[in-house]
C-alpha positions as a printed Julia matrix, in Angstrom:
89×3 Matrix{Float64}:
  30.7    -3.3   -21.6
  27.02   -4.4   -21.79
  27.53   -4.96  -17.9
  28.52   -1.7   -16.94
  25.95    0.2   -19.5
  23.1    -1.84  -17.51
  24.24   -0.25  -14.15
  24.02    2.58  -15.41
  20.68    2.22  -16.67
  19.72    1.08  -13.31
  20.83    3.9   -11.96
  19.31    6.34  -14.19
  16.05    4.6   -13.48
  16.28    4.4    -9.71
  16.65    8.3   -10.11
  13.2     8.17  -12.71
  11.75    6.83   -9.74
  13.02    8.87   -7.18
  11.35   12.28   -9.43
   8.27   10.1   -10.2
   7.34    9.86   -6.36
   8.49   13.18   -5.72
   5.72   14.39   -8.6
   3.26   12.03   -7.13
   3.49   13.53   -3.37
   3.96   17.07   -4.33
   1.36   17.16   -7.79
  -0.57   20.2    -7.73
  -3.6    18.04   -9.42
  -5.08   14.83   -9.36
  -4.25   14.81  -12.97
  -0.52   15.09  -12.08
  -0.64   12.21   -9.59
  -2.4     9.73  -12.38
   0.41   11.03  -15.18
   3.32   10.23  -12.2
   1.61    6.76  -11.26
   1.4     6.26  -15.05
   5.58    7.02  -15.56
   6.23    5.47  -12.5
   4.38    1.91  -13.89
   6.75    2.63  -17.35
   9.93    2.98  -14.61
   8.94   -0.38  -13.24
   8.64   -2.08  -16.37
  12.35   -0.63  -17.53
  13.52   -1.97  -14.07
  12.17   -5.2   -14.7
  13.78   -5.51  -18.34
  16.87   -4.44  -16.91
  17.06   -7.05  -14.09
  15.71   -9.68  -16.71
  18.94   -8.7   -18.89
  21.41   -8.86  -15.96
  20.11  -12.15  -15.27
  19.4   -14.02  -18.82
  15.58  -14.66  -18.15
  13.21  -14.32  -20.53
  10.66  -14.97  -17.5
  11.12  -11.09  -16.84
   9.77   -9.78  -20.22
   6.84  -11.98  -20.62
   6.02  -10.05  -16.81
   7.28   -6.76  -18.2
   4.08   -7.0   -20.51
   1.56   -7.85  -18.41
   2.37   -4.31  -16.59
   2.33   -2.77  -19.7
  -1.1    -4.32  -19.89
  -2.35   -3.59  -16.22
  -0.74    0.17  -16.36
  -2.44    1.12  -19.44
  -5.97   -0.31  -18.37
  -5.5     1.35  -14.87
  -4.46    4.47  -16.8
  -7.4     4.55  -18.37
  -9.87    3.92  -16.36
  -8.08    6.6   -13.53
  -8.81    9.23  -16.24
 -12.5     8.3   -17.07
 -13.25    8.66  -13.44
 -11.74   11.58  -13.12
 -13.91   13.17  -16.3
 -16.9    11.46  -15.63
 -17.0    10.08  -11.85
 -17.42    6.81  -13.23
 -15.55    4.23  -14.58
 -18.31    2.22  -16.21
 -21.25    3.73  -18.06
């Protein structure tokens, strides 16, 4: 049961990405491409749980947080550039 619920959370996912890079070509703004490249980093880190649950390794998660880490950081510092034209003050 578990199996077949992870396919078709890999699935639903894939699709995630599929709208996320569709968003990220076609975004009227710059401020649409960061929010797409922002979802797109949560997609990865949902596809990288879900393989780390198909296969039983715990290896997966502790990588899973470290791009949570990056994404956020790179999230940020994408915005501040775009309000300020520079990242560091």
């Amino acid at each position: 049961m578990i199996a077949i619920a992870l396919q078709i959370a890999a699935i639903a996912i894939a699709l995630a990405l599929l709208l996320n890079g569709w968003r990220l070509y076609r975004g009227p703004a710059l401020a649409d491409r960061i929010l797409a490249l922002d979802t797109m980093v949560i997609n990865v880190i949902a596809v990288i749980v879900v393989i780390g649950m198909m296969g039983g390794n715990d290896t997966y998660f502790e990588a899973a947080l470290l791009l949570a880490m990056v994404g956020f950081v790179s999230t940020i510092a994408y915005c501040k550039f775009l309000l300020r034209g520079d990242i560091v003050e």
